[in-house]
N, C-alpha and C positions, 0 to 999 in steps of 0.2 A: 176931365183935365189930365189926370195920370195917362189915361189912353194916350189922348194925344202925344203926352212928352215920349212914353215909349214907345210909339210910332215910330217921333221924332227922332229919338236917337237911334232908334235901329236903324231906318234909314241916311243916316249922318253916317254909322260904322259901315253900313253897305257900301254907300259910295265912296268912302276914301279907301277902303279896300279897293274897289275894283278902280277905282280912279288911278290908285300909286300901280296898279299891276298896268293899266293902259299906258300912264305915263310914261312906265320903262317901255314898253315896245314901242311906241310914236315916238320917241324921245332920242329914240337910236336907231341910227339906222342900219343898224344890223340888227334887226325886231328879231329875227327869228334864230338869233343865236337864243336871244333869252325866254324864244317861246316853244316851251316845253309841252305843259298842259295834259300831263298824265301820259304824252309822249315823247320816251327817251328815243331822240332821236339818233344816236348813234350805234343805241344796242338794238333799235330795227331796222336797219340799213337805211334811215331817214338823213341825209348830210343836206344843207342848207348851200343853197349858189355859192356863198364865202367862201367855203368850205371847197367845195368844188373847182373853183373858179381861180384860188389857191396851191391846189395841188393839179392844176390843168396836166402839166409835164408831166407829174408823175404818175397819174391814169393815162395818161395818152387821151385827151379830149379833142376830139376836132373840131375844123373849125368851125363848122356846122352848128356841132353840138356846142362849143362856148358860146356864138352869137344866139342860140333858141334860150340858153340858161340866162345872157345878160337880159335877154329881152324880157323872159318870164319872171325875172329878178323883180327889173322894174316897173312890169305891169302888176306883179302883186304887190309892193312898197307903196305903189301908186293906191289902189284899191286899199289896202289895207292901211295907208292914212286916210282917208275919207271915212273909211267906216268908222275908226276908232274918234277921228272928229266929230260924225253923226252920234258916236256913243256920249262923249260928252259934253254936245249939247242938249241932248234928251235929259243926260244927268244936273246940267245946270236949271231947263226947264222941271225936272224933280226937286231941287234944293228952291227954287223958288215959291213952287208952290207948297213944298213943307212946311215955308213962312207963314202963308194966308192964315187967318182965323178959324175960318169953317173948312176942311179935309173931306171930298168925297174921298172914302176908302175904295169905291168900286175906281175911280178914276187911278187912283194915287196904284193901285194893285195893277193896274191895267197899266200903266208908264214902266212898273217895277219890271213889269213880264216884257215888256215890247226892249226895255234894256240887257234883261237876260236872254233874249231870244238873238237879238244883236250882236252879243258877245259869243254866243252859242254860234253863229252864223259864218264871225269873223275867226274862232278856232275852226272849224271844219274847213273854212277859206283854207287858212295855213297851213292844215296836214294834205288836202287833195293837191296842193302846191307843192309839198315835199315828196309828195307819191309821185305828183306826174316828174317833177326833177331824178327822181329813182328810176323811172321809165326809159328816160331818155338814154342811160347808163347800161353799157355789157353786161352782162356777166363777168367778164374779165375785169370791167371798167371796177366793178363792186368788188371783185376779192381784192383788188387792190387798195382800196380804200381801208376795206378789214383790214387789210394787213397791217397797213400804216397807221389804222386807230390801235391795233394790237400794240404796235411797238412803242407809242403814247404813252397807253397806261401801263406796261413794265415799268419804262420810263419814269412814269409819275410814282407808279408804287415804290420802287427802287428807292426816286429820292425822299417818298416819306417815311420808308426804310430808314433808308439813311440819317433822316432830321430827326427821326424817333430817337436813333441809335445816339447819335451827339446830344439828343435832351437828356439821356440816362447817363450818360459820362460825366456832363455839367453835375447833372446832381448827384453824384456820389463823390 
């Protein structure tokens, strides 16, 4: 009986972990602003269509290259709601069968794997997605982009610079 409850709840923590992490990126659709995944995508030249598609003028994108990134946008959005829907309904077929009485563990193990494989699937989706949109882009196209992430973060440092510097004034 103890077996089962800590089955039970490990696989209860499991899935709402990965559950709130899918629900942000389905939930928005700009999924891959907030999909990172061990990759910073702007400290390896990795920029997201938004992103791109954004600063079209100021990289000089043509027009070629905007209608390959709208298209490639929306064929992975497309592909990567499907999957993340096929993720949680495996996970729903998981919380179900957590319920039953009797738990094959060889089953229950073999659902857990076929979910992490899924999620494994749907990240390597998203980075060979950000590489091939890297692709598509100059040389010239890229330092541009640096530059303009450079002058971001001055930017940003600057003004938490600055908020820092008006916190220390307030309290003194």
């Amino acid at each position: 009986m103890i077996k089962k409850t800590t089955i039970f709840v490990m696989s209860v923590l499991l899935l709402v972990s990965f559950s709130s992490l899918l629900e942000a990126k389905a939930g928005n659709p700009e999924m891959l602003k907030h999909m990172r995944h061990g990759v910073r995508m702007a400290e390896k030249n990795l920029f997201p269509a938004q992103i791109l598609l954004k600063l079209k003028e100021k990289i000089n994108l043509t027009k070629d290259q905007v209608i390959t990134i709208e298209k490639m946008r929306d064929a992975h959005q497309e592909s990567a709601i499907r999957r993340t829907a096929d993720i949680k309904v495996l996970e729903l077929k998981i919380g179900s069968y957590m319920e039953k009485e009797s738990i094959n563990r060889g089953k229950l193990e073999k659902m857990l794997r076929q979910v992490a494989a899924m999620k494994t699937d749907l990240t390597i989706a998203n980075i060979n997605y950000l590489l091939d949109l890297r692709d598509l882009l100059t040389p010239e196209q890229i330092k541009k982009i640096e530059s303009i992430k450079d002058g971001m973060r001055r930017m940003r440092m600057k003004r938490g610079f600055q908020q820092k510097r008006g916190n220390r004034k307030a309290i003194k």
